[in-house]
Backbone as CSV, one residue per row, in Angstrom:
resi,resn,N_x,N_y,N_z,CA_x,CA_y,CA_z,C_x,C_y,C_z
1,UNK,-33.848,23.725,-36.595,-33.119,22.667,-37.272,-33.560,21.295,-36.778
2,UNK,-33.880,20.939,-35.231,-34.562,20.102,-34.590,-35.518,19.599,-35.476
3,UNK,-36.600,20.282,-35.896,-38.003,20.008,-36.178,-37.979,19.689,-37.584
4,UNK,-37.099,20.366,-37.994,-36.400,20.035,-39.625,-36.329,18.442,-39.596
5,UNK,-35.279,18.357,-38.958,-34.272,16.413,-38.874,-35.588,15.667,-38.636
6,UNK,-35.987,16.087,-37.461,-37.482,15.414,-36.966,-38.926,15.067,-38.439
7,UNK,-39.247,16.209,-38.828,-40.019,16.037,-39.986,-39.251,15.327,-41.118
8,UNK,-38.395,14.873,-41.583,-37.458,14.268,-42.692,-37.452,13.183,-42.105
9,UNK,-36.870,12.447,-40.901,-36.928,11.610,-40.621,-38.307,10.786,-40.485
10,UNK,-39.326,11.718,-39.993,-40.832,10.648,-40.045,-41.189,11.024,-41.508
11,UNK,-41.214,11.598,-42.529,-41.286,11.322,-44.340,-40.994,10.100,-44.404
12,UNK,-39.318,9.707,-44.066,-38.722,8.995,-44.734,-38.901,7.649,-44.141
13,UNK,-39.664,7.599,-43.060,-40.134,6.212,-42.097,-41.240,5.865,-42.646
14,UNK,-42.058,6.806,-43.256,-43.791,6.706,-43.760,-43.571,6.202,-45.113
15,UNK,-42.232,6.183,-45.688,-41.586,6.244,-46.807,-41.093,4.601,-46.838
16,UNK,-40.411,4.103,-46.444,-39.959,2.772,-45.957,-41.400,1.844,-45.652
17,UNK,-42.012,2.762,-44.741,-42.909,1.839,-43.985,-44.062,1.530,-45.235
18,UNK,-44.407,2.452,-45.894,-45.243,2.072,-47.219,-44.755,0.964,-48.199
19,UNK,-43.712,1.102,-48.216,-42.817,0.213,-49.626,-42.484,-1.031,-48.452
20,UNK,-42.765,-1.510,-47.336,-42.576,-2.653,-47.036,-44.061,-3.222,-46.707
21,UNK,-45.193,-2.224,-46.409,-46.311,-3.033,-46.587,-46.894,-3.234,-47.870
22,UNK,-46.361,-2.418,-49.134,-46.195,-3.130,-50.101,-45.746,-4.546,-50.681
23,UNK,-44.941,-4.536,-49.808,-44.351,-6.593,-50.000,-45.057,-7.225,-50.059
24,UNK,-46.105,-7.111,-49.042,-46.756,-8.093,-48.635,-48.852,-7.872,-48.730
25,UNK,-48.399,-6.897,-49.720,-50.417,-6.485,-50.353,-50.320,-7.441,-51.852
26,UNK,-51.262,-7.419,-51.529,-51.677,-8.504,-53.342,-51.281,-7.520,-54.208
27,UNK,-50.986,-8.352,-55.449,-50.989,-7.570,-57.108,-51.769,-7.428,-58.006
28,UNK,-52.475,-8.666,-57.468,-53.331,-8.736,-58.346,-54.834,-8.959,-58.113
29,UNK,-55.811,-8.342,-58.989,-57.332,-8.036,-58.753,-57.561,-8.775,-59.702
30,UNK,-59.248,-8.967,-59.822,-60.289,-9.194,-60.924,-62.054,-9.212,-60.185
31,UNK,-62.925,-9.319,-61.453,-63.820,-9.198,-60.944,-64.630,-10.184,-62.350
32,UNK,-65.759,-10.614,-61.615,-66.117,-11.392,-62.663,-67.724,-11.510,-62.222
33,UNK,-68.642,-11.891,-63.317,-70.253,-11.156,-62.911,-70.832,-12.407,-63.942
34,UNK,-71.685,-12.451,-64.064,-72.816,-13.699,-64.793,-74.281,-13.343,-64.876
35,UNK,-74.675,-14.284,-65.785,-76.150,-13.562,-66.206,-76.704,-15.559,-66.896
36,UNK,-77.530,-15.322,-66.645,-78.487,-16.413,-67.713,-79.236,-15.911,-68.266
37,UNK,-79.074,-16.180,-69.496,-79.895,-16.321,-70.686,-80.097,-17.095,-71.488
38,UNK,-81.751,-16.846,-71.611,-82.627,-17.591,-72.131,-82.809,-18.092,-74.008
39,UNK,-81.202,-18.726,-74.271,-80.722,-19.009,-75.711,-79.838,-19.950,-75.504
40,UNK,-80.008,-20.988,-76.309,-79.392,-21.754,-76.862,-77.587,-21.381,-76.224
41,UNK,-76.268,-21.968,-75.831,-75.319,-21.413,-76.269,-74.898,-21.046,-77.333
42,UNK,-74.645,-21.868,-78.444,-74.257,-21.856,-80.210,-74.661,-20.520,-80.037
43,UNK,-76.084,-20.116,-79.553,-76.281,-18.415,-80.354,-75.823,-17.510,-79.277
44,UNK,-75.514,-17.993,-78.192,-75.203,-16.674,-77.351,-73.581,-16.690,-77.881
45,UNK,-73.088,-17.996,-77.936,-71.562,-17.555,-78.343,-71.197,-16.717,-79.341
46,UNK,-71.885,-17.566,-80.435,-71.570,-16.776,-81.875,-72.062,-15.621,-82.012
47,UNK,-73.070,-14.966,-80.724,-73.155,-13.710,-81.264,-72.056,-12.629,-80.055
48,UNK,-71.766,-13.223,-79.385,-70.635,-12.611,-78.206,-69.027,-13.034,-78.965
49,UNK,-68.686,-13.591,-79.557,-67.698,-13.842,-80.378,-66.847,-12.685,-81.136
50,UNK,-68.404,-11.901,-81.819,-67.920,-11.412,-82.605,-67.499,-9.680,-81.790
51,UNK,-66.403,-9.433,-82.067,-66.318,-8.266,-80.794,-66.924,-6.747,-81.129
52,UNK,-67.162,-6.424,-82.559,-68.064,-5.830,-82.321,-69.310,-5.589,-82.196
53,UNK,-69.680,-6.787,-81.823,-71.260,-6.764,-81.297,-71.162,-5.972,-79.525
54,UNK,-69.766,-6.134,-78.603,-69.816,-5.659,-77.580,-70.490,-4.076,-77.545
55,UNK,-70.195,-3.639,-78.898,-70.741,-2.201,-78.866,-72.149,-2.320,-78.638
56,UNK,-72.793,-3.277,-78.869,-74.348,-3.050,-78.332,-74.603,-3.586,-77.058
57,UNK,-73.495,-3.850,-75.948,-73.652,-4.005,-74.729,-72.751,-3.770,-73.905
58,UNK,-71.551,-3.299,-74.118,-70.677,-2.811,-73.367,-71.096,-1.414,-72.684
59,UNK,-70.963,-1.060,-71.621,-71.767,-0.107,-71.208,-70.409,1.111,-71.325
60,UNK,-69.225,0.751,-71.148,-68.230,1.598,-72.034,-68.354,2.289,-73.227
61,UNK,-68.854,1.258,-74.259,-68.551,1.414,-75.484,-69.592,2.668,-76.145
62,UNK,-70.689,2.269,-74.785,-71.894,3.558,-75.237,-71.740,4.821,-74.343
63,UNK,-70.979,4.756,-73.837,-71.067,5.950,-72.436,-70.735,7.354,-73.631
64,UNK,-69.858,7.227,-74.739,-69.509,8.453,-75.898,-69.734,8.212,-77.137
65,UNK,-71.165,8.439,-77.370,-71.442,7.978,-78.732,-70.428,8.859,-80.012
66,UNK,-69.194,9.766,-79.625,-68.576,10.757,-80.325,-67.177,9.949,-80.811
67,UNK,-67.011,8.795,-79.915,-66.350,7.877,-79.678,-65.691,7.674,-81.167
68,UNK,-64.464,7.396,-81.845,-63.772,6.926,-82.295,-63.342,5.916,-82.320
69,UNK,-63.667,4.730,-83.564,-63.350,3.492,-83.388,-62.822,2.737,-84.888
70,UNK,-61.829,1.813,-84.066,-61.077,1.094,-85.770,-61.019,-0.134,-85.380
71,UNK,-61.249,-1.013,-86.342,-60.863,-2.851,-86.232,-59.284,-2.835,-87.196
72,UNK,-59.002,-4.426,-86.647,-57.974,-4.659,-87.589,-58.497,-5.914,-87.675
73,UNK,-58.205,-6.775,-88.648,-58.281,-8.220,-88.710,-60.048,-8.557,-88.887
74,UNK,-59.802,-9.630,-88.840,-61.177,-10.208,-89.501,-62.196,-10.693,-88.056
75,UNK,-63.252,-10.219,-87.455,-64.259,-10.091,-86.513,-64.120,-11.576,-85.953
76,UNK,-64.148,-11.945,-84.914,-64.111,-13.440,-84.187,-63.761,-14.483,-84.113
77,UNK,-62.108,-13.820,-84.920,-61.110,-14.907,-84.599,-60.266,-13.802,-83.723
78,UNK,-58.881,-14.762,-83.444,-58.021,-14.521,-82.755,-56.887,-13.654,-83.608
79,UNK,-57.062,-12.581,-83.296,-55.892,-11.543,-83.733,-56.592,-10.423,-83.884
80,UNK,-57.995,-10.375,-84.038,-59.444,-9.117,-83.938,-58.584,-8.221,-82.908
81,UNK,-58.701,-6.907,-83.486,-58.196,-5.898,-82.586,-59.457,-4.654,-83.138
82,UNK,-59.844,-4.228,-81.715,-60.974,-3.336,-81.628,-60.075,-2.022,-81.043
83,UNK,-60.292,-0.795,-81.650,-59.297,0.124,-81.348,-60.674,1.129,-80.923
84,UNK,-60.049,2.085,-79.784,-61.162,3.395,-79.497,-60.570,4.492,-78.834
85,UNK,-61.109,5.185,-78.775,-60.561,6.778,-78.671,-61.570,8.009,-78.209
86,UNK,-61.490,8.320,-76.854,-62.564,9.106,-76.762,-62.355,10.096,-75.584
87,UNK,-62.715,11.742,-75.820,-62.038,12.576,-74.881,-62.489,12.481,-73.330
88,UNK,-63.661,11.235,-73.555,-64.165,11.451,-71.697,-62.673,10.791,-71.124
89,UNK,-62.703,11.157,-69.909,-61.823,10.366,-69.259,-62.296,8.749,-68.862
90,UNK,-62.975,8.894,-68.484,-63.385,7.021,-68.307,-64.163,6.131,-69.305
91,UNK,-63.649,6.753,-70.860,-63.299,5.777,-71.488,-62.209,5.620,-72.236
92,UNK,-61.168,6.658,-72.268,-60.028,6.805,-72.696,-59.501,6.489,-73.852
93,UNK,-58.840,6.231,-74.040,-58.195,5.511,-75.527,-57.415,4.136,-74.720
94,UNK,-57.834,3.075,-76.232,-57.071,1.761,-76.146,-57.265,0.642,-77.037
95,UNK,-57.300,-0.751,-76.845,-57.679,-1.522,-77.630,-57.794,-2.869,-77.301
96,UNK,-58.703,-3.391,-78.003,-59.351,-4.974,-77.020,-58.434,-5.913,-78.558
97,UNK,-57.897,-7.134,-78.034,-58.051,-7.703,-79.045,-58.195,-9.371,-78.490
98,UNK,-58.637,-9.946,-79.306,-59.133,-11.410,-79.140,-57.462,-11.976,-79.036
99,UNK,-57.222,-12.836,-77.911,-56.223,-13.821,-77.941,-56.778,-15.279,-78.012
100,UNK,-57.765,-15.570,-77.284,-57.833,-17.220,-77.626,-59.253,-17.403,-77.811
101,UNK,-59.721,-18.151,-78.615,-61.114,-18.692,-78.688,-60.913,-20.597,-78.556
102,UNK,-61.878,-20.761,-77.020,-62.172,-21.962,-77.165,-63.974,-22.023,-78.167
103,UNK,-64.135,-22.828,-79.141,-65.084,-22.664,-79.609,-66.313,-23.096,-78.558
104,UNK,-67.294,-22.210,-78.700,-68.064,-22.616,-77.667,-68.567,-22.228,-76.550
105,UNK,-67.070,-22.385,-76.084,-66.814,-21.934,-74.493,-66.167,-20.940,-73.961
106,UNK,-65.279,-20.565,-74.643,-64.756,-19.248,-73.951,-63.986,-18.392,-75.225
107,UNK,-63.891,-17.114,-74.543,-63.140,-16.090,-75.450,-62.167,-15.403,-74.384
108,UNK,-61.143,-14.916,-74.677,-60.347,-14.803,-74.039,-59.783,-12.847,-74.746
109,UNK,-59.497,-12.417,-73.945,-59.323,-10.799,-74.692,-57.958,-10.091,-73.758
110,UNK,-57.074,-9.370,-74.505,-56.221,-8.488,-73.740,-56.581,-6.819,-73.927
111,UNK,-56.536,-6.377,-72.838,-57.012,-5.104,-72.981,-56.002,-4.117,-72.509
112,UNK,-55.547,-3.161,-73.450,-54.638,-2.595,-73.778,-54.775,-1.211,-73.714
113,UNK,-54.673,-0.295,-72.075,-55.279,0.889,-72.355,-54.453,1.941,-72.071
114,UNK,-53.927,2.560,-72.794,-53.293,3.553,-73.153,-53.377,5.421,-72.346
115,UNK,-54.550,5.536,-72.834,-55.152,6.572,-71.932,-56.636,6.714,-70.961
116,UNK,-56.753,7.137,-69.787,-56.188,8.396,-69.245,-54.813,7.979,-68.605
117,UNK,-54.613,6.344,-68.249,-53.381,5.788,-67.737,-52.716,4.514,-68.532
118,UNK,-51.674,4.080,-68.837,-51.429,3.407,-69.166,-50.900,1.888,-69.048
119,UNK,-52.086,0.542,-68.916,-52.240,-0.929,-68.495,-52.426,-2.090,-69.136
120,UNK,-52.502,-3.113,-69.172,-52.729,-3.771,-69.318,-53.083,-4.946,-68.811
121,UNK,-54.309,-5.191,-69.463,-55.401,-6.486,-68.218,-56.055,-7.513,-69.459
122,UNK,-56.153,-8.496,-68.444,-56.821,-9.880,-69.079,-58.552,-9.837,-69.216
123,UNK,-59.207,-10.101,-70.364,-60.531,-10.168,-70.012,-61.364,-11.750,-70.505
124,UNK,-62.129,-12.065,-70.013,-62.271,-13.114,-70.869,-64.457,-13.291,-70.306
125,UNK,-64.872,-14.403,-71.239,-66.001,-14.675,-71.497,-66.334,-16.282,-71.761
126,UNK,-67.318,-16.537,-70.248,-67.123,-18.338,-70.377,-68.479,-18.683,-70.937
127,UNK,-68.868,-19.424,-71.184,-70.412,-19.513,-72.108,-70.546,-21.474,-71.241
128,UNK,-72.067,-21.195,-70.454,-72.202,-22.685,-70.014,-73.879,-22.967,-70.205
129,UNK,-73.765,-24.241,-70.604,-75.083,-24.657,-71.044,-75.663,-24.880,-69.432
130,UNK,-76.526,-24.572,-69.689,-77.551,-24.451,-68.455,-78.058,-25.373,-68.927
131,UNK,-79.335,-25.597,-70.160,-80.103,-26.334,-70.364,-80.179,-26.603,-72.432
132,UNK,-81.049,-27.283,-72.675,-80.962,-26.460,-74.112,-81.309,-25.471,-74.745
133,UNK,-81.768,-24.091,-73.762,-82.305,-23.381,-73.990,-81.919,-22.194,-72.896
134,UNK,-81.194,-22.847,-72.365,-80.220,-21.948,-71.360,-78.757,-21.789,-71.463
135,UNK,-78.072,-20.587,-71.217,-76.666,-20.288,-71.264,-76.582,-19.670,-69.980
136,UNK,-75.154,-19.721,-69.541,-74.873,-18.731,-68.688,-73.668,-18.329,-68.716
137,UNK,-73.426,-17.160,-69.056,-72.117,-16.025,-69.725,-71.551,-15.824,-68.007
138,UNK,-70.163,-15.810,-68.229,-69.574,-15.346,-66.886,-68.755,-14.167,-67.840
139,UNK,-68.542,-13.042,-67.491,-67.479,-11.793,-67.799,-66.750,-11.983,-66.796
140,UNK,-65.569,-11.757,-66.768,-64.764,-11.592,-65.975,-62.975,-10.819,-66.569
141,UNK,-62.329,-10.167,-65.817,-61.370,-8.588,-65.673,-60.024,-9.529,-65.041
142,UNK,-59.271,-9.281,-65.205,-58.213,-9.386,-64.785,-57.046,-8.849,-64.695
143,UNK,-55.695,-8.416,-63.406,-55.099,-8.011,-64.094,-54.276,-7.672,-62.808
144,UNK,-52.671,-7.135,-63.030,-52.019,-7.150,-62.036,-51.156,-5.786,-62.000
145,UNK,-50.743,-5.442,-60.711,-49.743,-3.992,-60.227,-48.645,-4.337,-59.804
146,UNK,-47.483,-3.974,-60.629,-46.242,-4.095,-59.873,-45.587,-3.522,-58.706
147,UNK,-45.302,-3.799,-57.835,-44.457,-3.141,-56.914,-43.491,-2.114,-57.135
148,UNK,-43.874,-0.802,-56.276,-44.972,-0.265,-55.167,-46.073,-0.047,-55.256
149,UNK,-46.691,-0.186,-57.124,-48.400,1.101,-57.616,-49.293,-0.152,-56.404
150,UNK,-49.158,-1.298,-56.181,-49.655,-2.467,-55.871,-50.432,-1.796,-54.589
151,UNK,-49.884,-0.790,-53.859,-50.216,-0.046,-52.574,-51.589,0.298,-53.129
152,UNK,-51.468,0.739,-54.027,-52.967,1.301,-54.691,-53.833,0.128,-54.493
153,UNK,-53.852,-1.133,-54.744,-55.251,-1.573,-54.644,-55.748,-1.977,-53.101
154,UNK,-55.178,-1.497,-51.996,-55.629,-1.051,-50.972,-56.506,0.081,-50.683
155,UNK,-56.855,0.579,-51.699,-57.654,1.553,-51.668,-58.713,1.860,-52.818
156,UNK,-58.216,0.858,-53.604,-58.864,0.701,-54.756,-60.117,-0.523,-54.561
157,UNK,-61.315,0.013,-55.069,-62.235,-1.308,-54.960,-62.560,-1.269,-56.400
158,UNK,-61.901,-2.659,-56.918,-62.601,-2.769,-58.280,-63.572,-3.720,-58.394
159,UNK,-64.447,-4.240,-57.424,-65.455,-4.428,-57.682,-66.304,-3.037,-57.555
160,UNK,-66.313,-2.537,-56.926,-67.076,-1.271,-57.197,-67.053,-0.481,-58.794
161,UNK,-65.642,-0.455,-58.299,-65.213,0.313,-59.861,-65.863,-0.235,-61.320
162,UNK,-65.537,-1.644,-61.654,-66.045,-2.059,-62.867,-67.463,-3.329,-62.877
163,UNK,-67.213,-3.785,-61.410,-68.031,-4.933,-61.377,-69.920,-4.209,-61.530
164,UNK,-70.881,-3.272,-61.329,-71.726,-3.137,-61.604,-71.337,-2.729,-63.202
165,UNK,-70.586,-2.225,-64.007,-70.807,-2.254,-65.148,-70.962,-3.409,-65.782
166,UNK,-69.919,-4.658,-65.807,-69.762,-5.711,-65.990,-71.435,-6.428,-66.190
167,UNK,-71.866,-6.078,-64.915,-73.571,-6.755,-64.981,-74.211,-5.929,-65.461
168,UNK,-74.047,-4.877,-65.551,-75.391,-4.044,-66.721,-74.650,-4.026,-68.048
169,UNK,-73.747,-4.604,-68.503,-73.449,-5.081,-69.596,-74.443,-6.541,-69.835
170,UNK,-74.242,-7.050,-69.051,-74.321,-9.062,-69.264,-75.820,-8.636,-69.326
171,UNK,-76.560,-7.711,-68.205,-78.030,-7.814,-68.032,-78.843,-7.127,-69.584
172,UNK,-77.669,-5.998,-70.469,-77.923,-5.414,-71.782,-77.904,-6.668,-72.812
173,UNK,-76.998,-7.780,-72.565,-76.362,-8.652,-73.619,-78.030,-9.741,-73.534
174,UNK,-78.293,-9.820,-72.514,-79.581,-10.330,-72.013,-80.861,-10.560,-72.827
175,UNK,-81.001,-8.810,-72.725,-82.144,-8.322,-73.385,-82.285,-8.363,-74.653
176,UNK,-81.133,-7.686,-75.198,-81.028,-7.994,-77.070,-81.107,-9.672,-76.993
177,UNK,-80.105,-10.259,-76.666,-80.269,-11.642,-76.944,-81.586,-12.679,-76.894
178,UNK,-82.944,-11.963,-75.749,-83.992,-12.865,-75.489,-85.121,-11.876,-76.366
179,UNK,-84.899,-10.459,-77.064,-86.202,-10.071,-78.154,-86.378,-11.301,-78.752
């Protein structure tokens, strides 16, 4: 009965003691990656604008070519909703949709993912003139854990996790963009 009280009592300390170094761990992550390329902005925007062009560089979007996909709304404005569906697990089901377009300069996206877990994160896309013949695209993820899941990104590295995709996206967006 000793060893009983004894084991319940250190659970329930490991138990406390987790949910108070929870207080005090961040909530929030992101990761964000860049590329230059060798175009004009006007054309790197207007062709990153439109969201389904990401399918020819999202390194997601190609990982299941079996992949299931629906739009709503009209391509590169604000209310574009890109819908997908797919049995791998790491690309799951969900949906991107455009919230803000600065013309030009940035696009702004909420990403809405449903399965294998269910989140929601900020994404967005800054476009800077380098030269007149230079751009430079920043991608960047955003996004936050409420208290306690928040324990998780102590163990979580999302630069690992998404940040090399992020750049073999930008380094894909690259290549099509400088044929």
């Amino acid at each position: 009965m000793n060893i009983l009280k004894i084991v319940l009592i250190g659970i329930i300390s490991l138990i406390v003691l987790l949910l108070i170094v929870a207080l005090f761990t961040k909530k929030e992550y992101g990761v964000i990656r860049e590329v230059t390329i060798n175009k004009p902005k006007s054309e790197v925007f207007d062709y990153v604008k439109l969201l389904k062009n990401q399918e020819n560089f999202s390194v997601w979007a190609n990982k299941d070519p079996q992949m299931k996909k629906d739009y709503r709304g009209s391509d590169g404005t604000v209310g574009f909703v890109s819908m997908w569906e797919s049995k791998m697990k790491d690309v799951g089901k969900g949906e991107q949709e455009i919230t803000k377009i600065t013309d030009g300069e940035r696009i702004d996206y909420e990403l809405r993912f449903i399965e294998p877990f269910a989140s929601t994160s900020s994404a967005y896309m800054v476009f800077e003139g380098v030269s007149e013949t230079q751009t430079k695209v920043k991608w960047g993820f955003t996004g936050k854990m409420k208290y306690p899941t928040n324990l998780l990104l102590l163990t979580m590295n999302m630069e690992g996790m998404i940040g090399k995709d992020f750049q073999d996206g930008l380094n894909k967006l690259k290549a099509i963009l400088e044929k």
